[in-house]
N, C-alpha and C positions, 0 to 999 in steps of 0.2 A: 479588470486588469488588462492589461494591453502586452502586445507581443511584437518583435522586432523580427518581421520576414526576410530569408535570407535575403542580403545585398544583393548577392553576383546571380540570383534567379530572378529577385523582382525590384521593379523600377522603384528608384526612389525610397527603397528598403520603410515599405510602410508600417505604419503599428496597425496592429489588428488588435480586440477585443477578443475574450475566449472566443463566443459567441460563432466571430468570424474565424478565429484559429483551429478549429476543429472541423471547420468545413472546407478551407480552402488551404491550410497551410500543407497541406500533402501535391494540391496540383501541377507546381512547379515538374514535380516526379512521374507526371501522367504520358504514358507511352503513346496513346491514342486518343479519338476523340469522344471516348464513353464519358457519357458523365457520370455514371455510376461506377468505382474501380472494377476491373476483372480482377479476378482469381487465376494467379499462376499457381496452377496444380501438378507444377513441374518438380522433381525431383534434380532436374540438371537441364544444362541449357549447351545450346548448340554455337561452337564457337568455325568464325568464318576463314580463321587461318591458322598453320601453326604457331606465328605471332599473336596472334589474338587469344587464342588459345592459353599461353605464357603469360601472358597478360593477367588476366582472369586467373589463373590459377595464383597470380603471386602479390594478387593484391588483396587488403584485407578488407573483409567486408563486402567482399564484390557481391553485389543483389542476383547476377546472371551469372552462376560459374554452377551453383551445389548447394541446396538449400540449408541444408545444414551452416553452412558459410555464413546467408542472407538468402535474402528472397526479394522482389520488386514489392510484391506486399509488405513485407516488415519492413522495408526502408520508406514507405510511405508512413505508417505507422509511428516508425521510430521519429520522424520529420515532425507530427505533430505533439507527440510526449514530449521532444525536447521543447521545442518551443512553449508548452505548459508548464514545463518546471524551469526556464532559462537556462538550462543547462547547452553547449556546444552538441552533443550529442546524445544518442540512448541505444539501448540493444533490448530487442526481446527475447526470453524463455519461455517453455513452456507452464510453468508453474510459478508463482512467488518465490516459493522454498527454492525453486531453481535458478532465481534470480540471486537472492540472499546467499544458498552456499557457493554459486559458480562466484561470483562477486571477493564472498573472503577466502574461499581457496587460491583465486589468482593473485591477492594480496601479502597475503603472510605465508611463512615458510619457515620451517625447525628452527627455535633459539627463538621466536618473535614471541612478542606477549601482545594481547588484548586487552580491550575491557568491555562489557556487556552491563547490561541494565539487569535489575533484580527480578523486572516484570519486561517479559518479552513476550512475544507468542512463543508458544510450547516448543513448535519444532525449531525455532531459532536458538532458545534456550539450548537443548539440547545440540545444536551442531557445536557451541560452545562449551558447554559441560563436558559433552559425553565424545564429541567427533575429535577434535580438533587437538584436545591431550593425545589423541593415539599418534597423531604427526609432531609432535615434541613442541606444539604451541601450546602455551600458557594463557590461562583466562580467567582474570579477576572481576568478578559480578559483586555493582555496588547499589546501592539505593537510588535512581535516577533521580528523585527529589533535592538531593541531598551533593550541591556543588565542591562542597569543599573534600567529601569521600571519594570523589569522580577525581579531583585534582592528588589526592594522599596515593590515586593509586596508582598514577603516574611513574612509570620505569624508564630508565633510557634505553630500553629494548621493546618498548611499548611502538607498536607499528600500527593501531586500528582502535578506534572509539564507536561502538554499534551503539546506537539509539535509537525508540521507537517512541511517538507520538502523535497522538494519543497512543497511549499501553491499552493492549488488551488482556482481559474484557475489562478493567478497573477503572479507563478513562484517566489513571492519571498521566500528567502533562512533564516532559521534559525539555531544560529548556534547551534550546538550540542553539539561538544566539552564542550563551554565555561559554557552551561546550566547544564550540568552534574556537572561541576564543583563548579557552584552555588548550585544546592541539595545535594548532596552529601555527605557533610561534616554534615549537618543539619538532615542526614536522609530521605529526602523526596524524594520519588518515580519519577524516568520519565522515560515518556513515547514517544516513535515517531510513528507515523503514515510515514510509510516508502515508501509506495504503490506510490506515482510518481515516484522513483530513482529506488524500485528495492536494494536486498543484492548485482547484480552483480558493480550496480553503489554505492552502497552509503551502509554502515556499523554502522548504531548508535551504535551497542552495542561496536563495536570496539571503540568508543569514549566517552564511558561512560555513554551508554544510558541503563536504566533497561533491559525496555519491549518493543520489538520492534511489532508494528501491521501494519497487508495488509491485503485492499480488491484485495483477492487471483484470482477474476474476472478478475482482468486487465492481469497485465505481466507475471504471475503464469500459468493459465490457457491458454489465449495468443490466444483465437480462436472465442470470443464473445458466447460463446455455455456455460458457466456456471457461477453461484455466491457462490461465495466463500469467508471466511475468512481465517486471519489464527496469531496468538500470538507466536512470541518467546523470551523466556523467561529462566532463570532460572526454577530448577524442583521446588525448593520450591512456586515460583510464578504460575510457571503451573499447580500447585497442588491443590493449593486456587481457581486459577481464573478457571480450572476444575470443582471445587465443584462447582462454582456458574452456571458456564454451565451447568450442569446435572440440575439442578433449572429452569436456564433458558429456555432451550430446543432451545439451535439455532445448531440444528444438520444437520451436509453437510449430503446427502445422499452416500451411498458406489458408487452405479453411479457417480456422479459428483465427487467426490474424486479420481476416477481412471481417469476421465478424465482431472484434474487436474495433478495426475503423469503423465501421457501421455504428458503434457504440458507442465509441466517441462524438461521431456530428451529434449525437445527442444530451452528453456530460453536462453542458452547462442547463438546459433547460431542465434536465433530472434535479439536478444538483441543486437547483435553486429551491421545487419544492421541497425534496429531502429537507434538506436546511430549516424549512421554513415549518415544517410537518412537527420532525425530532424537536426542535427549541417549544413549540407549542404545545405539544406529548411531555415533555420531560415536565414544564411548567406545571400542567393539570395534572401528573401523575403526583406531585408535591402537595397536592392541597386533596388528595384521595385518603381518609382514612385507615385502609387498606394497607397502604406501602407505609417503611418504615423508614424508608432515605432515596434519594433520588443520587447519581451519579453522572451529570453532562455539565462538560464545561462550558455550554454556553448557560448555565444557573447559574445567578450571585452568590448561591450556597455550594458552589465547587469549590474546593480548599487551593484550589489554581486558577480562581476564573480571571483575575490579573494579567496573570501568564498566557491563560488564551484569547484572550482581549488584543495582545501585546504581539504574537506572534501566528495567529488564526484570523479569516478574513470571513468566515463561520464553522461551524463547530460538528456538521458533519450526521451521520444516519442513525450512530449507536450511542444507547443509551443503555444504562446499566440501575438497576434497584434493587432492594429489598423485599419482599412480601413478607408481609406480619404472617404468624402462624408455624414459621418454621418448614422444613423440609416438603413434606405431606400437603400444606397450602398453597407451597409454590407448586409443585408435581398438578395438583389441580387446576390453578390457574393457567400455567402454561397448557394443561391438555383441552381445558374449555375455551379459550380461543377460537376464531372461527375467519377471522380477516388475517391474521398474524401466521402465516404458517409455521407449524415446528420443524424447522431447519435451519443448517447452520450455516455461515456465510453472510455477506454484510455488502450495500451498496447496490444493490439491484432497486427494480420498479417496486416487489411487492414487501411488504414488512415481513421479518422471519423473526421469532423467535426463540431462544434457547432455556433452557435449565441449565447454568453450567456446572453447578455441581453435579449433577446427576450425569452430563454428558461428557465428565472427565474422571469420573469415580474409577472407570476401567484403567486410567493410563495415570493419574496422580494419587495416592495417596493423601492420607487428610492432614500429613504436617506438610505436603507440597502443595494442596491446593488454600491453606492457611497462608503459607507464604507466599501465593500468589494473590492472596487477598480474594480470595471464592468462597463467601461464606454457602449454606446451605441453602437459602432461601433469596438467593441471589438469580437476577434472570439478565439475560443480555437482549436485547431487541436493536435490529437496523429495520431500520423506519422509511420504507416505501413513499410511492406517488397516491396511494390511495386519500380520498376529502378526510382531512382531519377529524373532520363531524364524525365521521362511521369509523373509525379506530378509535376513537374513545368511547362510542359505544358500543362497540367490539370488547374492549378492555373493560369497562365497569359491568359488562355482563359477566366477566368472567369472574373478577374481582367477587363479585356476588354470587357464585355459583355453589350452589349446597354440598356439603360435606356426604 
């Protein structure tokens, strides 16, 4: 996929390829002549006059005023995520989740209504469920599958459409296009949570989606060594949901933000084995006697592989199954493991994987983790840089490992 450099920084506003966009679409922003970025490990910066001074202080966004504001790092940052998502703009936080709620608090406001997908990640779920009734907004949660419930629940106080795909951990797919095209005309905002696909795989805004949000943790960063968010958006949307950040205070530090760019020059060449690894994993784990269902949309057998065809450019790290045997087989499986570490988190170098039943038993209940569709014997894995070869025999060791 190719990318449009800014005009007014570079000659002849070239297209780039990710490849190149993650390596050079930040230089324009380079203060000096490292080619490696420094690290402003500043908290505030020194202004040369008391107009200058003013200046900085009243302009939004300014990189050199107060980190909390920005920083030289996160506007180099922010330069190459937009450019990945074609979005005008992006802003970092320190967390996903702090991307996500700084994002719909700056949006909605008492009297507003929502609407939310049935399968979210947990903490998202819950800013809508449990956060957002206590400030007198309203939030109707429907079946993401299901177009024409997403359209029934339509109000004309309806200000915000949250969607995530791929859903976690279920992998199933919502489509984007068609939601855009439900708010749209009515004025109502949406949003994707984009962080399982990744800009190299998957493009909301390219189909009509606002604001596109990632925890920058996962495929961004790509080394399990930092937390990160990150919003791309339109300036005017970044501008708002900016203000509410400096309120909120979910500020990356200038550390983790350079080693977020550092993570980036390398997204595409990860991203390609990942892709290439999981589609190949998910395959072989299909024709393993052992498992009872496979769950990756890039399988013919995903009940949305159409959908991800249509709106995925590949299908990403995580892949979700069955294990025959019930509870007690998967607890096995996952703890004989030995390439796969048991951890949670998705999008990094090495494969991790999870029991999520087991690893949500503390905080869902069994009619909540039902409804999120987690059965018992259910395992979530994001699928590493390691030789394919040695993760399936990683896995059929463990597959066969004695009771």
């Amino acid at each position: 996929m190719q990318h449009a450099a800014p005009a007014e920084n570079i000659p002849d506003s070239q297209n780039w390829h990710d490849e190149t966009a993650v390596l050079h679409g930040d230089a324009w922003l380079a203060a000096d002549t490292s080619v490696t970025p420094p690290i402003h490990y500043s908290t505030t910066f020194r202004a040369d006059s008391a107009n200058a001074f003013a200046e900085m202080a009243n302009t939004p966004r300014h990189p050199g005023f107060y980190t909390r504001y920005g920083n030289p790092v996160h506007q180099r940052v922010e330069a190459i995520l937009a450019s990945l998502e074609g979005t005008e703009a992006a802003l970092l936080t320190a967390s996903g989740m702090g991307a996500i709620s700084t994002t719909i608090l700056a949006l909605v406001e008492r009297g507003d209504h929502v609407i939310a997908q049935q399968r979210h990640y947990m903490s998202t779920s819950k800013l809508f469920e449990e956060v957002l009734p206590r400030f007198g907004v309203e939030s109707t949660i429907v079946d993401q599958t299901d177009l024409d419930a997403m359209a029934a629940a339509i109000r004309p106080n309806t200000r915000l459409i949250m969607v995530e795909t791929p859903v976690n951990p279920t992998l199933s797919l919502t489509d984007l296009q068609a939601v855009a095209q439900l708010a749209r005309p009515k004025g109502i905002i949406t949003v994707a949570d984009n962080t399982f696909a990744s800009p190299l795989n998957q493009q909301p805004h390219a189909l009509g989606i606002d604001i596109v949000l990632h925890s920058a943790t996962k495929y961004f960063g790509g080394h399990h060594d930092i937390t990160a968010g990150a919003v791309c958006c339109s300036k005017a949307h970044a501008e708002k949901i900016w203000s509410m950040h400096t309120t909120l205070g979910s500020v990356l530090s200038p550390m983790d933000a350079w080693l977020l760019l550092r993570g980036l020059r390398t997204l595409p060449l990860r991203l390609e084995r990942i892709n290439a690894n999981a589609l190949a994993l998910a395959q072989w784990l299909e024709t393993q006697p052992q498992i009872e269902r496979v769950f990756y949309p890039g399988l013919e057998s995903h009940p949305q592989h159409d959908l991800a065809r249509r709106q995925m450019r590949g299908f990403g790290a995580v892949i979700a199954f069955s294990v025959k045997g019930g509870f007690e087989a998967t607890s096995r499986f996952v703890s004989s493991l030995r390439l796969a570490t048991h951890a949670v988190s998705l999008g990094g170098v090495e494969t991790l994987a999870v029991h999520t039943a087991a690893m949500w038993a503390g905080t869902m209940n069994e009619a909540q983790m039902a409804a999120a569709g987690i059965e018992p014997n259910f395992v979530r894995m994001s699928v590493g840089v390691e030789h394919i070869d040695d993760l399936k025999a990683d896995m059929a060791r463990a597959l066969n490992a004695p009771a």
